[in-house]
N, C-alpha and C positions, 0 to 999 in steps of 0.2 A: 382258731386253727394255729397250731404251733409247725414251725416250721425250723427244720433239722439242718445245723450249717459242720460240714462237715468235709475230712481231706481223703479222696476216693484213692482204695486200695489200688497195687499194682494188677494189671491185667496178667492171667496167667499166660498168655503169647509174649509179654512183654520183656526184652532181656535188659533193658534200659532204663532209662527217667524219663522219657519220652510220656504227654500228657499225664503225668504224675505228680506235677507242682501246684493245680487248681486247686481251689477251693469250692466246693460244692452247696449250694442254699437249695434245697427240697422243702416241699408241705409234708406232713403226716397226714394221715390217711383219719377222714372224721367217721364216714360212713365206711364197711363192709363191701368188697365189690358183690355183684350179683351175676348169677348165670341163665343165659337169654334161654328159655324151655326150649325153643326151634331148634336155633344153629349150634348152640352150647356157647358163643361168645359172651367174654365174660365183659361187666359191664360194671359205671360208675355214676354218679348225677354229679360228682366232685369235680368239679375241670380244673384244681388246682395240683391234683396230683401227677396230670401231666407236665406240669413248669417243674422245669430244671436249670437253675442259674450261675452259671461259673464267675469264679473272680478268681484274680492273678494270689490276693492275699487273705487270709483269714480278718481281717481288719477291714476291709473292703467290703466284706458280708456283713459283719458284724454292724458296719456302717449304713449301710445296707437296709437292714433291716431295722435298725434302730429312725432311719429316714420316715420308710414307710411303717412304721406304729407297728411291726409286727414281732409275737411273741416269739422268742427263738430259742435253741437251745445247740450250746457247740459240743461236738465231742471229742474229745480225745487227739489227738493226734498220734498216729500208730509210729512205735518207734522203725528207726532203719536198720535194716539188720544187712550188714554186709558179708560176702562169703569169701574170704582170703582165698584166690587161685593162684596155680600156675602150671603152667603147660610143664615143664621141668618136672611134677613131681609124679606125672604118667610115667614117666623112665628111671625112676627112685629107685637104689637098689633097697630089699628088704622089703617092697609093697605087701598089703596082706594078701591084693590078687596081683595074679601072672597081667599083664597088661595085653591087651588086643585091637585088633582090629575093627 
């Protein structure tokens, strides 16, 4: 079982950095889930796809995992993209739109 260490996108609620510095250690998923015929709940025999393990650093997973014998694999780290504001440029003269309310 390979197991996915990886840094969890921002929440789309989220206007901040607020729980956006963790680092995330999940399983992959070995079996298929399946759909119960009765009630339609959908179901797994895996119970490692419910463990979700946060750590402060990517190193700390990495360490992590390498402790416990498990195969892992990191991704990426998504860049940050910042958006230049300013309250100032609502009242810009030359806006391409009229400004409102």
């Amino acid at each position: 079982m390979v197991a996915r260490i990886y840094k969890p996108s921002r929440n789309a609620m989220q206007s901040g950095k607020g729980k956006s510095e963790s680092w995330v250690l999940e399983f992959e998923a070995e079996t298929a889930r399946t759909q119960d015929p009765l009630m339609g709940w959908t179901s797994s025999n895996d119970t490692r796809q419910q463990l979700r393990l946060t750590f402060a650093t990517k190193d700390l997973a990495i360490a992590y995992a390498q402790r416990k014998g498990l195969a892992y694999v990191v991704a990426v780290e998504p860049p940050v993209r910042t958006h230049k504001k300013s309250y100032s440029d609502n009242f810009k003269w030359g806006r391409a739109e009229n400004w409102t309310h």
